[in-house]
C-alpha positions in Angstrom: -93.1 -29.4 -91.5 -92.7 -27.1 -88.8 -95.7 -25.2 -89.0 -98.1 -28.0 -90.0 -99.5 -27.8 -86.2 -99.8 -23.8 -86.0 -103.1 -23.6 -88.0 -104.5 -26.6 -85.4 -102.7 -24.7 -82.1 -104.4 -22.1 -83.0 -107.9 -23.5 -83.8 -107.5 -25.3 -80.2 -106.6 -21.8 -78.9 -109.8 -20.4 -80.5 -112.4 -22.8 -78.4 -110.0 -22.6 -75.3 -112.4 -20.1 -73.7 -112.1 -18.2 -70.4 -112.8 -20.1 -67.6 -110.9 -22.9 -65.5 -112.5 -26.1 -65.0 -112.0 -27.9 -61.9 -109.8 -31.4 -61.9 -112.3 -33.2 -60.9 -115.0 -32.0 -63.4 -113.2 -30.6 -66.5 -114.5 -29.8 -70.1 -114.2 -33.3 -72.1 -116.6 -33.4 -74.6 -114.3 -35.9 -77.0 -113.9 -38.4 -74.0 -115.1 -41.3 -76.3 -112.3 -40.2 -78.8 -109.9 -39.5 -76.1 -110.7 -43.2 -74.8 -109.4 -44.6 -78.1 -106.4 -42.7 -79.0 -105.5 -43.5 -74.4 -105.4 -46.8 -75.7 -103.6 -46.8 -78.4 -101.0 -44.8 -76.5 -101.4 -47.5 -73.7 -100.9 -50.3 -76.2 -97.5 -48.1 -78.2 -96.2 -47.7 -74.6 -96.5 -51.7 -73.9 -94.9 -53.1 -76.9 -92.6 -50.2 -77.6 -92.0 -47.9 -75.3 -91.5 -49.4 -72.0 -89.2 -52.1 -72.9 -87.0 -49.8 -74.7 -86.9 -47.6 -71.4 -86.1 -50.4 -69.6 -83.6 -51.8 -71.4 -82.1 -48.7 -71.6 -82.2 -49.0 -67.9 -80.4 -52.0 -67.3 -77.3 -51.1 -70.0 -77.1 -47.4 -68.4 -75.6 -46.1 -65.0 -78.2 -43.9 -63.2 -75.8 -41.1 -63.0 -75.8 -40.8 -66.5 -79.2 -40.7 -66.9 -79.4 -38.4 -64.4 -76.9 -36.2 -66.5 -78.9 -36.8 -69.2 -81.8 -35.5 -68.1 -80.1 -32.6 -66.5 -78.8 -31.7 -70.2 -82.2 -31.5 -71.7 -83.9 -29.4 -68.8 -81.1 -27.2 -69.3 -82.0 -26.7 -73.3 -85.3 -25.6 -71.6 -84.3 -22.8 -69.8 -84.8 -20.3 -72.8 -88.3 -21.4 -72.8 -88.6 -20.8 -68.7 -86.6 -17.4 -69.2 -89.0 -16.2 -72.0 -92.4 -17.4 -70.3 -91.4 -15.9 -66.9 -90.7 -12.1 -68.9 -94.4 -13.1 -70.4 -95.8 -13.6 -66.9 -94.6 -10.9 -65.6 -91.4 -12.5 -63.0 -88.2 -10.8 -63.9 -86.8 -12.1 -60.7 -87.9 -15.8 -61.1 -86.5 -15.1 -65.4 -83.3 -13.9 -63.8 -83.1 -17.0 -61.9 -84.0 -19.3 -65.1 -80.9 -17.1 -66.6 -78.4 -18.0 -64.0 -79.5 -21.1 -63.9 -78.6 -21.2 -67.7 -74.9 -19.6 -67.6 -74.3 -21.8 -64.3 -75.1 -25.0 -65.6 -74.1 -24.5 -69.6 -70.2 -23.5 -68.3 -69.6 -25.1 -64.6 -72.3 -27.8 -65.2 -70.6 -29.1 -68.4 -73.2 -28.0 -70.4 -75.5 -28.9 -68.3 -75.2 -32.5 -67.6 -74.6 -31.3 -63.5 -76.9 -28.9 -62.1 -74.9 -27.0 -60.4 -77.5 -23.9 -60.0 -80.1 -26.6 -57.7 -76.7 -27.0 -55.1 -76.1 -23.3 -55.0 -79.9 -22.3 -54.6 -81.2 -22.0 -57.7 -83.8 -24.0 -58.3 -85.7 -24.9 -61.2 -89.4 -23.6 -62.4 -90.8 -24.8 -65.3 -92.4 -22.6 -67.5 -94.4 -22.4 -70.7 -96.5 -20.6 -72.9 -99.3 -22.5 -72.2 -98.9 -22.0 -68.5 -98.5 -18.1 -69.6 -102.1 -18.0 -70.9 -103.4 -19.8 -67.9 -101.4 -17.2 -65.7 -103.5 -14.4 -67.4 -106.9 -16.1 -67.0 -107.3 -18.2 -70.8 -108.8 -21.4 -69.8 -107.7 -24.7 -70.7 -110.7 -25.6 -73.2 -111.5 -29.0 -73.6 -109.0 -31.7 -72.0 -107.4 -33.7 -74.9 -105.7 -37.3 -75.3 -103.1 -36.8 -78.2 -101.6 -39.6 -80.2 -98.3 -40.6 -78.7 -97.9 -37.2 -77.1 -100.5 -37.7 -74.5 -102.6 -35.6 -72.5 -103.0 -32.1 -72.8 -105.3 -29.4 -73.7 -106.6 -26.6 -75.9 -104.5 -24.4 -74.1 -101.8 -26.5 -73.5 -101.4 -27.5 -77.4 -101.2 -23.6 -78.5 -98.5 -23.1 -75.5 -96.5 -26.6 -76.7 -96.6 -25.0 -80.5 -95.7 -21.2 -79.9 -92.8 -22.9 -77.6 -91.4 -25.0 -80.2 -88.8 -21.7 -81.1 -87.9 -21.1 -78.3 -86.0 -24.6 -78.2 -82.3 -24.8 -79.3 -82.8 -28.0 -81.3 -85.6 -26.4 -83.3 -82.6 -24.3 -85.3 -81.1 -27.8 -86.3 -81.7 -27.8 -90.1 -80.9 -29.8 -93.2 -78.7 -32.8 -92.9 -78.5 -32.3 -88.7 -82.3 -33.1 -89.0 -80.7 -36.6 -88.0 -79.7 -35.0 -84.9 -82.9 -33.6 -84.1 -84.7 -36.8 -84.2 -82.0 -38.5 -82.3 -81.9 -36.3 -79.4 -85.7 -36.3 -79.2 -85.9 -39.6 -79.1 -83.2 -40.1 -76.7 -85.2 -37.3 -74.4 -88.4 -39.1 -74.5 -86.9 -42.6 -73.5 -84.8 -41.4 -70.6 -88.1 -39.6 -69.6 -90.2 -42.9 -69.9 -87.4 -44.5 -68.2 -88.0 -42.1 -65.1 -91.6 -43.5 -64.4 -91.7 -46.8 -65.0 -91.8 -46.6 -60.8 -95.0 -45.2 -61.5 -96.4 -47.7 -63.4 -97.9 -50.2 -60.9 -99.6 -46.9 -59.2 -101.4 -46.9 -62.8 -101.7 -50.2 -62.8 -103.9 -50.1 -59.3 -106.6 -47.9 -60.9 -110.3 -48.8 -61.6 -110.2 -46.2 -64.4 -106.6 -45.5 -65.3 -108.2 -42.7 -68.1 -109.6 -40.6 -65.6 -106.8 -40.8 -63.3 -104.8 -39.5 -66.0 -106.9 -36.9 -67.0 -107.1 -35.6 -63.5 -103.7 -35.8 -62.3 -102.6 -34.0 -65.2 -105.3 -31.3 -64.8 -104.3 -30.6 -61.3 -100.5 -30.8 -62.0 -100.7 -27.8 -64.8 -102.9 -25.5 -62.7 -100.5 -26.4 -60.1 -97.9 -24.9 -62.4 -99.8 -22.3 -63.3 -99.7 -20.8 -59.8 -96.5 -22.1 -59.0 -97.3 -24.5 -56.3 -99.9 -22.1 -54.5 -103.3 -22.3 -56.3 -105.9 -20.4 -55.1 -108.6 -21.9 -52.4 -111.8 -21.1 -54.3 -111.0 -23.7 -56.2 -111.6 -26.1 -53.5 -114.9 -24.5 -52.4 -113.4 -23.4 -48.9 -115.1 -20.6 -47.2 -113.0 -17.5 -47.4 -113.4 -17.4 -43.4 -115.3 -18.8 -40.2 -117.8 -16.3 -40.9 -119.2 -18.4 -43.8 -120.1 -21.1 -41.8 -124.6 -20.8 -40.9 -124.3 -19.2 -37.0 -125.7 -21.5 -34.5 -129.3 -21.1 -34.0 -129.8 -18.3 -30.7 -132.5 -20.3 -28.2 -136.3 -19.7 -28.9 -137.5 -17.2 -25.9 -140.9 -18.4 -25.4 -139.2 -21.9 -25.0 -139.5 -23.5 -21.5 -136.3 -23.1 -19.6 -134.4 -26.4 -19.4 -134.8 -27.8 -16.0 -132.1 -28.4 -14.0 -131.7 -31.9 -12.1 -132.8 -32.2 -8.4 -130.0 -32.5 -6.2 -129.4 -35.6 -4.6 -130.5 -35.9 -1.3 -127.2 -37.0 1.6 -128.4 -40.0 3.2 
């Protein structure tokens, strides 16, 4: 069961391509599909999802889901350490590694992040951000069942990432573990935006707000919180702007005003 998704990952990765598509017109050629499968997400999420997040809620302290969510960013940090080598960033993957020791001993195994108070803050990393960093383009944008949006490039990265996760080395009869602490992950991170949810609410056409916040938050990623300005279509300088057009020669000179006679 574990590698039932790398023959499709790889098939994704395949029609991927090389070029970035803007947020704001991306490559979605299976929007009527995506349509569907958004709203049977939207309708799972509305009868199961969100009142499990927030009941769990009301019957837990914030602190602990704080620490909770703290614990599983923490089983992330391989993942960061490994993508930042693949990038390139041995400083930012020595960061992700201190941030590991630090909060797996003094953070209690990372249910305090103790790294963020002394400095080291956390980057997010993954494979499919590494292929983005070195120019594979996203492909087409995709709605996935329960998992949500994503894309060609993003479904390889989630699959080749999958090993580098501690709870992937779970086996046999801790499989129960597994499931538990997955599902205990996604409802503490449903419980964390059910703020959001009247934003969503408030849209004309919650699908393509979706699509293209998520689109903008990954390249985002990708250039860690610098992307380039071509991809807002600014002019590199002033000097792009058309010059101002010089005064035609054989053009009458302007005549000035006759002065006002002093009574």
């Amino acid at each position: 069961m574990r590698y039932a998704g790398i023959s499709l990952a790889l098939a994704a990765l395949l029609v991927s391509g090389c070029a970035h598509h803007p947020a704001d017109n991306p490559s979605d050629p299976l929007e009527p599909v995506n349509r569907v499968v958004f709203k049977i997400n939207e309708t799972a999420d509305k009868y199961a999802l969100r009142p499990i997040a927030k009941g769990y809620v009301y019957i837990t302290p914030a602190p602990i889901r704080t620490g909770i969510g703290n614990f599983f960013d923490n089983l992330d940090e391989p993942r960061n350490i490994i993508n930042a080598l693949l990038q390139g960033k041995p400083l930012q993957a020595s960061k992700n590694l201190g941030r590991l020791v630090l909060n797996s001993t003094a953070g209690l195994v990372g249910f305090i992040d103790v790294a963020s108070e002394v400095g080291l803050a956390r980057h997010e990393e993954g494979f499919g951000q590494t292929l983005g960093y070195w120019g594979v383009g996203e492909g087409w944008y995709l709605m996935l069942p329960l998992l949500g949006p994503s894309t060609n490039r993003d479904l390889v990265g989630f699959v080749v990432d999958i090993p580098t996760k501690p709870l992937w080395y779970l086996s046999g009869s801790e499989d129960v573990y597994t499931l538990s602490a997955t599902g205990i992950n996604l409802v503490n991170t449903r419980a964390n935006y059910l703020s959001a949810d009247s934003i969503l609410e408030q849209q004309f056409d919650r699908y393509l707000f979706v699509r293209t916040a998520y689109l903008q938050q990954r390249w985002n990623l990708i250039h860690d919180g610098n992307p380039p300005l071509d991809d807002f279509e600014l002019p590199d300088d002033e000097s792009d702007a058309p010059a101002a057009a010089a005064p035609d020669a054989d053009a009458p000179a302007a005549k000035k005003p006759a002065a006002t006679k002093k009574k």
